[in-house]
C-alpha positions as CSV (number, residue, x, y, z in Angstrom):
1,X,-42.2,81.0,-24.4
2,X,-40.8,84.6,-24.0
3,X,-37.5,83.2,-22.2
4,X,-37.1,80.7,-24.9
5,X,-37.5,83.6,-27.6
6,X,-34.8,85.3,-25.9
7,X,-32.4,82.8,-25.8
8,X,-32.7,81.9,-29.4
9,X,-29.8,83.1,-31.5
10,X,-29.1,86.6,-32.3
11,X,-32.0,88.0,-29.8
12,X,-30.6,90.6,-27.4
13,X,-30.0,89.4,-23.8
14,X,-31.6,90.6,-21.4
15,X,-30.1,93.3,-19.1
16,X,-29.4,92.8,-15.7
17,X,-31.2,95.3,-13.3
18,X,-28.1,97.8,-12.2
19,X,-29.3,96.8,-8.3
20,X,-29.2,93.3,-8.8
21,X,-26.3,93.7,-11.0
22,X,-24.6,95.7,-7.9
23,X,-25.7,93.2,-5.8
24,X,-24.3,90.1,-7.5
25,X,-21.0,91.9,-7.4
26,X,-20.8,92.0,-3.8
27,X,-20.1,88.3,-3.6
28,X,-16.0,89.8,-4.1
29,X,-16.6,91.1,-0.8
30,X,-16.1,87.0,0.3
31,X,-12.3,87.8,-1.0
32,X,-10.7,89.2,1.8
33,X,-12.4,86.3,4.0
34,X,-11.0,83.3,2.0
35,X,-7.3,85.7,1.7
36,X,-7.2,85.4,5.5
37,X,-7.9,81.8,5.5
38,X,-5.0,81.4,3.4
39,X,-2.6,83.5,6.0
40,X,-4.2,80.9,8.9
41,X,-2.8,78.1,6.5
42,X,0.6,79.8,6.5
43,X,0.4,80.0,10.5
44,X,-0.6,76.0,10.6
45,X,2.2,75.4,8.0
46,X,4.6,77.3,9.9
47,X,3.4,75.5,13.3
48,X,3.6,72.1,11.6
49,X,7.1,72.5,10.7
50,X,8.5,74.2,14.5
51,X,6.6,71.2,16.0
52,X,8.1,68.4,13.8
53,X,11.4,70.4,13.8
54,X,11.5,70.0,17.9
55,X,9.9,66.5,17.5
56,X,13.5,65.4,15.4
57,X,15.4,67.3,17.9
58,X,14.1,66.0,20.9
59,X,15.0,62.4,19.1
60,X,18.7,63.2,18.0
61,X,19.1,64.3,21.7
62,X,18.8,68.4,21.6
63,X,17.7,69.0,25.4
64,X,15.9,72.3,24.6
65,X,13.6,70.7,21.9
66,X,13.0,67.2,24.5
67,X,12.0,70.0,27.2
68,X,9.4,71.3,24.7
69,X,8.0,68.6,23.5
70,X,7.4,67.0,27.1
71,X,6.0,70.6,28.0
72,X,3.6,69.8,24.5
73,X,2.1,66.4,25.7
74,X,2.5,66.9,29.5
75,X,-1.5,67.3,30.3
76,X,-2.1,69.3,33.4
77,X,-3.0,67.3,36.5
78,X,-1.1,63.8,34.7
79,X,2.6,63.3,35.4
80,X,5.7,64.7,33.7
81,X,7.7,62.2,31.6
82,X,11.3,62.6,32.1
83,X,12.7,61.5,28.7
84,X,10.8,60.7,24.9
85,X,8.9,58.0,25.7
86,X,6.5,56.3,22.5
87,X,3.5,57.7,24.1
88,X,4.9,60.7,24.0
89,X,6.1,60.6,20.5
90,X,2.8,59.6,19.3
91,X,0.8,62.7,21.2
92,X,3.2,64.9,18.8
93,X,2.6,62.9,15.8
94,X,-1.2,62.8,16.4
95,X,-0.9,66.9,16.6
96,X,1.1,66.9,13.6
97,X,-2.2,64.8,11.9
98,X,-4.6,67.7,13.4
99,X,-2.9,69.8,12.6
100,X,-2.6,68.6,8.6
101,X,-6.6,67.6,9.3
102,X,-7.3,71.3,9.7
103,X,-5.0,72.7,6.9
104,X,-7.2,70.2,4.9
105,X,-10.7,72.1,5.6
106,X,-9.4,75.1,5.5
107,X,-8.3,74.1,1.6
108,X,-11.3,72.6,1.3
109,X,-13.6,76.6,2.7
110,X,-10.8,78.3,0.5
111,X,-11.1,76.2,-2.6
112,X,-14.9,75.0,-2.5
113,X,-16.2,78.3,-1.1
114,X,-14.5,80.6,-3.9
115,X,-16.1,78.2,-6.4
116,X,-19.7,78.4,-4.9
117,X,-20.0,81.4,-3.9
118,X,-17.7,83.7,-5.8
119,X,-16.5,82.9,-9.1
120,X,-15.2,79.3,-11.3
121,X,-11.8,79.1,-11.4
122,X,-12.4,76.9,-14.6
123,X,-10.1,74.1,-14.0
124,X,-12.0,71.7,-15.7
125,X,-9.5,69.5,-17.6
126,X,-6.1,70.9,-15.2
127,X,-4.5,67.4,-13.9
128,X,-4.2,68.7,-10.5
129,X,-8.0,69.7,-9.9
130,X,-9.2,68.0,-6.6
131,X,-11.8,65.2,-7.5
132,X,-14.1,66.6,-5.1
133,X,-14.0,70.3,-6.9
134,X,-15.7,68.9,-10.0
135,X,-19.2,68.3,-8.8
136,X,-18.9,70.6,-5.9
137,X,-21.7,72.8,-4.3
138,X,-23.2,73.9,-1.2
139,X,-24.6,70.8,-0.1
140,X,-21.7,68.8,-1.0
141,X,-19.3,71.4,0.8
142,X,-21.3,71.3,4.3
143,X,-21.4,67.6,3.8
144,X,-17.6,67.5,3.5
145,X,-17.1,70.2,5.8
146,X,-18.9,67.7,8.4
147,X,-17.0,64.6,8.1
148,X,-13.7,66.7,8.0
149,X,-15.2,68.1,11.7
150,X,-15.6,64.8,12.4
151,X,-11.8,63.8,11.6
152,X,-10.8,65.8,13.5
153,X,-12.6,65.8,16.9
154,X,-11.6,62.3,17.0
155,X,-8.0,62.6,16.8
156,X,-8.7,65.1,19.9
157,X,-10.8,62.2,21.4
158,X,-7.8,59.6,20.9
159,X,-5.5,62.1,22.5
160,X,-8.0,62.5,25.7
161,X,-8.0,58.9,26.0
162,X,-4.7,58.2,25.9
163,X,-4.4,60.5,29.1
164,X,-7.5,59.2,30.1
165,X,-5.9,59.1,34.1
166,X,-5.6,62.8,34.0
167,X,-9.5,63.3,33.0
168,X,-12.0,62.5,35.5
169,X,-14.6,60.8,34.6
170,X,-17.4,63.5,33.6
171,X,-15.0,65.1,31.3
172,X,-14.4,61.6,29.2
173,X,-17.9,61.5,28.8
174,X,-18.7,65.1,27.7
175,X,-15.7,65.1,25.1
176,X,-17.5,61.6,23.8
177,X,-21.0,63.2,24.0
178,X,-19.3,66.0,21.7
179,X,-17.9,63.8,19.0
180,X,-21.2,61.6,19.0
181,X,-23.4,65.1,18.4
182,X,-20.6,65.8,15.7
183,X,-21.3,62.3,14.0
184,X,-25.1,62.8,14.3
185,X,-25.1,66.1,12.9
186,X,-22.9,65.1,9.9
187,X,-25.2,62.0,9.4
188,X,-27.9,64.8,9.6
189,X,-26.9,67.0,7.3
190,X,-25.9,64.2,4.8
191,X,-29.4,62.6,5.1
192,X,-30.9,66.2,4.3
193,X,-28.8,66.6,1.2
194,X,-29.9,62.9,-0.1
195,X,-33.4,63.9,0.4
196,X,-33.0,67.2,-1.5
197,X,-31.3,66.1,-4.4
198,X,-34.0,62.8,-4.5
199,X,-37.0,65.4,-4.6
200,X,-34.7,67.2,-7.4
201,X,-34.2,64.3,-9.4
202,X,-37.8,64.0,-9.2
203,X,-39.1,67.1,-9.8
204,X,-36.6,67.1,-12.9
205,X,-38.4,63.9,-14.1
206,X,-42.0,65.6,-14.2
């Protein structure tokens, strides 16, 4: 009854204690983190671009960007291709698509994690707010953060099996094992959040 008293019109609000007040604030210190996240995305965006650059190269005929390339997808203990061959071509693109797979979660521990845990950027209503942002929170983020995991350990598990004769055999099945616990856990942690936000629904219906 008190809290509804004070938050009836014209009563004073209460004042924050100055610790938890000082407290609260602290969440800035988060800042700094999410700024160097955004200086990794430069380095991904710069290594996307040196890697497609010597992709096109390699293809118009530039010897220097061909001898990089086949130095990028030659896997130690498989054979050296001699010239661009399509597996070859689609190693590079498949990095390109990690690569892009990782700049993706880091947007989405830059984006989603300033707007949990620091402060709304308000862009409710701004035509280029992600769908996702609107009903974002913790849940939803490790959820998201999961299948993104997920996305891209199996782009690292198509490019182990397309030079599956340079992997012995213990080594396919460990990188498998890996990807399976990353599916399990993300199934894990999505079952989890259904179960919380069930029990929340409920308890809000009582």
């Amino acid at each position: 009854m008190e809290d509804m008293e004070n938050n009836l019109p014209g009563r004073p609000i209460k004042r924050t204690h100055p610790i938890a007040q000082f407290l609260f604030l602290t969440r800035w210190l988060q800042l700094p983190l999410y700024l160097g996240l955004v200086l990794a995305q430069c380095i991904y965006v710069f290594h996307f671009w040196v890697e497609l650059v010597d992709l096109i190269g390699a293809v118009m005929g530039n010897q220097s960007a061909l001898q990089h390339i086949l130095d990028t997808v030659t896997i130690k203990g498989a054979d050296r291709p001699e010239k661009l061959t399509e597996t070859a071509i689609m190693l590079v693109v498949l990095g390109l698509i990690d690569v892009v797979m990782i700049s993706n979660l880091l947007i989405m521990v830059i984006i989603g994690g300033y707007e949990t845990f620091v402060s709304r950027m308000n862009l409710e209503g701004h035509p280029d707010q992600p769908e996702w942002l609107s009903h974002v929170n913790a849940s939803v983020l490790k959820v998201k953060l999961a299948t993104a995991i997920i996305g891209i350990s199996s782009i690292h598990l198509l490019k182990t099996f397309i030079n599956a004769s340079a992997y012995d055999e213990k080594t396919l099945i460990a990188q498998t094992g890996i990807h399976m616990a990353f599916l399990l856990s993300a199934m894990a942690i999505a079952y989890c959040d259904r179960l919380i936000s069930q029990t929340g629904q409920q308890s809000g219906g009582h």
